[in-house]
N, C-alpha and C positions, 0 to 999 in steps of 0.2 A: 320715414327713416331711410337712408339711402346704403348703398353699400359701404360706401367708405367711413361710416359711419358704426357699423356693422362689425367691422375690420380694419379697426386703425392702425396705424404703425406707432408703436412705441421705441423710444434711445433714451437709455440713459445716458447724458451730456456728461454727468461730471460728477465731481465730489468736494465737499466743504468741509474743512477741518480747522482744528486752532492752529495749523503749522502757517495759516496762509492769514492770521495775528501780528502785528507786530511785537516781535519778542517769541514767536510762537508760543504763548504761555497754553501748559497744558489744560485739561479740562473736556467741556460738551459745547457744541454749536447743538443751540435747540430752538423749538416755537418761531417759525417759520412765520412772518407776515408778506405778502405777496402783491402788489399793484401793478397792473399795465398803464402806463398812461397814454393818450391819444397821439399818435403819430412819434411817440416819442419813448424813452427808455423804460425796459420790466424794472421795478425796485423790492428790493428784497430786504428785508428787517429780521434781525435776527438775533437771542441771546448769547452771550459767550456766560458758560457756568462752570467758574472755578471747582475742583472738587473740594467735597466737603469736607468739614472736620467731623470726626467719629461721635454720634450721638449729641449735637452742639443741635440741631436742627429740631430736635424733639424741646429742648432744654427753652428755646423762643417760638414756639407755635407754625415750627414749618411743617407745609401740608406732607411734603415729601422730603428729601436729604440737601438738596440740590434747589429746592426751591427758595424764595425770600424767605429771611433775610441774609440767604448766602448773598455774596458781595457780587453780584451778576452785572451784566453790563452790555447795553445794545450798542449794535453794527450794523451798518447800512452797506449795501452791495446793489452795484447798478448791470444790467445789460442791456446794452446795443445789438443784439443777433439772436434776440426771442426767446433768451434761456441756455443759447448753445454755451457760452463763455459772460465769466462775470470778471466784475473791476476787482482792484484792492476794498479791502474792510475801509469805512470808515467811521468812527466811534460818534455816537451821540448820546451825549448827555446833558443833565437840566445841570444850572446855576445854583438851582438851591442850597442853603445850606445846610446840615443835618443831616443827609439822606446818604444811606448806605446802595444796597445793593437796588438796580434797575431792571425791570423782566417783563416780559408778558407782551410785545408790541403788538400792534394791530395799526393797520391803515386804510386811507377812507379817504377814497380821491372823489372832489366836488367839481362835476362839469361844470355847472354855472357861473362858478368861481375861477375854478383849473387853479385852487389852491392843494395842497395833498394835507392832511389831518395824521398825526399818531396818537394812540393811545398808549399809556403803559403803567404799570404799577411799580412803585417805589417804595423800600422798607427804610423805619426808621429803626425801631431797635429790636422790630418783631414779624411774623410771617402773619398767615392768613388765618391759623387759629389760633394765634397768642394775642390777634388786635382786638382794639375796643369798635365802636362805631364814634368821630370824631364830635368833638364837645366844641371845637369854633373852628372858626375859618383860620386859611392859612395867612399867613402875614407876612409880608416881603422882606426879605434881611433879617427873619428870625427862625432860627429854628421849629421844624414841625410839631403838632404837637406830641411827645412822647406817646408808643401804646397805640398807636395807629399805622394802617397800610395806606401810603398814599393813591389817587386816582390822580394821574396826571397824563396833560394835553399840549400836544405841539402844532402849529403849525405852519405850514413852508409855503410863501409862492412862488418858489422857483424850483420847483420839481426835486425837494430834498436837499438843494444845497446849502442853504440857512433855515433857522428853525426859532419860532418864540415861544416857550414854554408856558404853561400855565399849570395853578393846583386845581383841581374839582373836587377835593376829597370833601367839603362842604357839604356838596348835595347827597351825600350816605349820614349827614346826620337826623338825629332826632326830629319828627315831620309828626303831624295829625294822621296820614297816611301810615307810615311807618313810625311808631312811638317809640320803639327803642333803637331806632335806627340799623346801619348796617355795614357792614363788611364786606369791599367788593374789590374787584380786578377787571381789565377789560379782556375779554378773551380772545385769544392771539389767532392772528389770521385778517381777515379782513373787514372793513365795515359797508356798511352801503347808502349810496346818493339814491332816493325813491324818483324815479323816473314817470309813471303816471299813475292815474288817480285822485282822487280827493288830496292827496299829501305830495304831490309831485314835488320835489326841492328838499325833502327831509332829511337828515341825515339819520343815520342810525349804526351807532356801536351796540355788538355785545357786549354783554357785562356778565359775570356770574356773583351772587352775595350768598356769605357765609350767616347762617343765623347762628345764635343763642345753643347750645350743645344741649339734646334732650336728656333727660334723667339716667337713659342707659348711655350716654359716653358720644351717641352719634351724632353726626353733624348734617343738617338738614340743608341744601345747598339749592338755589333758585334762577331762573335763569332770567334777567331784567334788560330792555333796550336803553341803550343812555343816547337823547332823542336831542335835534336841533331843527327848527322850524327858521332859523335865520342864520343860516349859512354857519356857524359854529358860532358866532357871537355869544350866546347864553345856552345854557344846555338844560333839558329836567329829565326824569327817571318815567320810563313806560311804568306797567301794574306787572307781577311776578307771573310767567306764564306758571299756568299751577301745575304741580305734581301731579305726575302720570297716576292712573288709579291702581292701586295694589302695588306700590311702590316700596321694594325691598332696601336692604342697607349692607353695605359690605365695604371692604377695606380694601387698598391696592398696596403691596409693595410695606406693611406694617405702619402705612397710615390711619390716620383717624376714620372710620365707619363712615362714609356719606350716605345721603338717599336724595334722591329728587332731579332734575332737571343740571345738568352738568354745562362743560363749555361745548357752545352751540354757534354755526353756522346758520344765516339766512339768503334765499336769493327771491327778485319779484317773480313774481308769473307774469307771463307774456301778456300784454296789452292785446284782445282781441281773441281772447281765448275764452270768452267770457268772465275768467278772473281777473280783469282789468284791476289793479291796485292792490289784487292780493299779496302775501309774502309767502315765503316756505319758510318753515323751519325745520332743521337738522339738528339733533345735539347728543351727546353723550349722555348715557344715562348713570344718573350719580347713583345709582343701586348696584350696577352692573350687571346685569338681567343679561347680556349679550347681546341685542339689536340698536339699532340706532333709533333713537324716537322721533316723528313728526306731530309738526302742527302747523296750524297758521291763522294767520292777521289779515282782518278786513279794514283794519282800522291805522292802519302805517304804523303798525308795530306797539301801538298803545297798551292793547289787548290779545290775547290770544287763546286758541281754543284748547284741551286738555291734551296734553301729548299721547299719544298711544305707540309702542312698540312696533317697528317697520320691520317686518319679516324677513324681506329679501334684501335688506342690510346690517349681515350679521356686522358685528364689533364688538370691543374687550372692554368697551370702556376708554377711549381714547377721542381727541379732539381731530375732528377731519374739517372738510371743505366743503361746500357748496357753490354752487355756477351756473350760469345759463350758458346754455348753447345759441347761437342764428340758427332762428326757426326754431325755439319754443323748447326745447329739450333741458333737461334740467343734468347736472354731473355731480357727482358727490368724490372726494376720494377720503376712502378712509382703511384702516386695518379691517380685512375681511373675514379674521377667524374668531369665532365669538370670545375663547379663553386668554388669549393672547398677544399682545403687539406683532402680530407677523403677518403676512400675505396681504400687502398693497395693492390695492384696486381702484379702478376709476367705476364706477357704476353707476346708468343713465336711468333716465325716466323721462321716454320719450315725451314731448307734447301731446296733450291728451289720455295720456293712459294711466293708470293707478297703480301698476306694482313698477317696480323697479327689477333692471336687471344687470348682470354682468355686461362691461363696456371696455373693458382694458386690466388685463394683470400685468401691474407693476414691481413687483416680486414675488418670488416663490414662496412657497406655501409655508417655510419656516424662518425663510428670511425676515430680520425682523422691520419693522415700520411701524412710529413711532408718529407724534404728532404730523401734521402735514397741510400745504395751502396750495390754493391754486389761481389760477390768471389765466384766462380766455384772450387769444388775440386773433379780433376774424380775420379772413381772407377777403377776396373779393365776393359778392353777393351770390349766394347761391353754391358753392363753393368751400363749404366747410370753413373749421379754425386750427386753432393751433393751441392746445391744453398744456401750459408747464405746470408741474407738481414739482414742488421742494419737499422733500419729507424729511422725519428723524429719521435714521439709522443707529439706534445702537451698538457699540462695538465696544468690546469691555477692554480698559475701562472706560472709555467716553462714547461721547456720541456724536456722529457728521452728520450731514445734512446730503443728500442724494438730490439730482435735479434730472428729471423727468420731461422727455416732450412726446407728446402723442398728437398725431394727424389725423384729426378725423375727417 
């Protein structure tokens, strides 16, 4: 670990608000998805969330006020100067017909290809605890089917300027695997192309699925890989990494009780590390116990091993990031105070070593920070990189997006 490393320099670049919408419509910039691509522009995917109507959100099974099937809606945002300054918005949406509000993006750029992948979720007339798990496929120039959350997939090869959509909500139904099927969303932030190992060329999106509500009212929530062995052409579903053991249940904000594995970040471990092909895993714990859970995959993400609480990563319960470093280091950013959304930090785990530690405070200690993603862009070898972090910022009544560069 080097000095500069040790001691990076952190600028906050900027800020993202609805004024910089066409129409400036009021509302939240939220869920943050992040991609470098090679030699070429950062892209940034991002919600716009109108505010909500008062108690309308409970009334169709949204998790939160603000979430589907508020009438949301993704924007793309490009830069050319590493984070320092970004383009105008521009809106993307699917064709479909039926479909209410759009949310949740994540992206997942495939070297092999140099095609770039979104995922996102789409409401038809319900959120994530008012849906069923789907009974058929979706069917082109028809309406979806009523009672479901959709899983939908785009993708571009021209670095975000056109886009072909597709439905996946199919593969959450009824299976021998899963016999009552399920309820999912892709979890926002970014996906990943597995670079070596047994699996080298795989894609791999998060997902989070909502089960079946246990007897006392709570919702037991899992954290599943949505996997491609052939460049995205066909997709199937990893096995649920299983619940942490002694796994509690709590509410956020007067939503429904979760418990279990929440929205989760993964990055590889370094080729040569002895963990050739391994993965990490990062994620939210759906109990809210206050740390951040690990585990990991020998098996490109198929499988994984039982989370256990990460001590030296406090968090409230919030969705952060995961990253590698040049030269084996691994970066996480997420909210550092256990009760709370506030005190942003970037926090490393160097190559080789087992605990994690502080690597960058990106706001103060009550400052709030909200979900958050991030984008490694190296330098020359040997030489460090260049970490932007996009975060929430709350600010009542909405919420911007804060852009972050750290030097290490």
């Amino acid at each position: 670990m080097t000095d500069a490393i040790d001691q990076p320099d952190v600028t906050m670049t900027g800020r993202l608000s609805t004024r910089d919408l066409p129409g400036g419509s009021p509302g939240s910039l939220r869920v943050p998805a992040l991609v470098a691509l090679p030699d070429g522009p950062l892209l940034l995917v991002h919600d716009h969330r109108p505010r909500p109507g008062a108690g309308a959100w409970r009334e169709h099974g949204g998790a939160l006020p603000d979430d589907l099937p508020n009438p949301n809606s993704l924007w793309l945002r490009r830069s050319d100067d590493a984070g320092v300054t970004w383009s105008a918005p521009q809106r993307l949406m699917p064709t479909d017909v039926g479909l209410g509000g759009v949310s949740d993006p994540s992206v997942l750029y495939d070297p092999r290809t140099g095609r770039l992948h979104l995922f996102a979720a789409a409401a038809t007339d319900v959120g994530l605890f008012g849906a069923h798990p789907p009974s058929r496929s979706a069917r082109e120039g028809l309406a979806p089917e009523p009672g479901t959350l959709r899983l939908l997939h785009a993708v571009s090869p021209d670095a975000g300027i056109t886009w072909d959509w597709e439905d996946l909500t199919a593969l959450l139904a009824p299976t021998a695997e899963r016999p009552d099927g399920v309820v999912g969303f892709p979890v926002s932030g970014h996906g990943l192309a597995l670079a070596h190992g047994a699996h080298a060329g795989r894609l791999v999106q998060p997902l989070v699925t909502a089960l079946a509500p246990r007897p006392d009212g709570t919702r037991p929530v899992r954290a599943t890989a949505l996997l491609s062995d052939d460049a995205g052409a066909t997709w199937f579903l990893g096995r649920d990494v299983p619940a942490p053991e002694g796994a509690g249940a709590a509410s956020l904000a007067g939503g429904a009780a979760t418990t279990g594995v929440d929205e989760w970040a993964l990055a590889e471990l370094p080729a040569g590390s002895g963990e050739q092909g391994g993965l990490l895993l990062s994620a939210r714990d759906g109990g809210y116990g206050g740390r951040r859970l690990t585990a990991q995959s020998r098996d490109g993400a198929m499988t994984w091993t039982t989370p256990r609480p990460e001590e030296t990563l406090p968090d409230p319960g919030c969705n952060g990031s995961l990253v590698g470093l040049p030269g084996g280091a691994m970066v996480c950013s997420h909210a550092g105070d256990p009760r709370s959304r506030c005190a942003g930090r970037l926090s490393v785990l160097p190559a080789g070593a087992s605990a994690w530690r502080d690597l960058a405070v990106l706001t103060g200690p009550d400052e709030p920070f909200g979900y958050s993603d991030a984008a490694v862009i190296p330098r020359f070898p040997g030489s460090g990189a260049r970490v932007v972090v996009v975060a929430e910022q709350p600010q009542e009544p909405d919420t911007t997006l804060a852009c972050f560069v750290v030097e290490t």
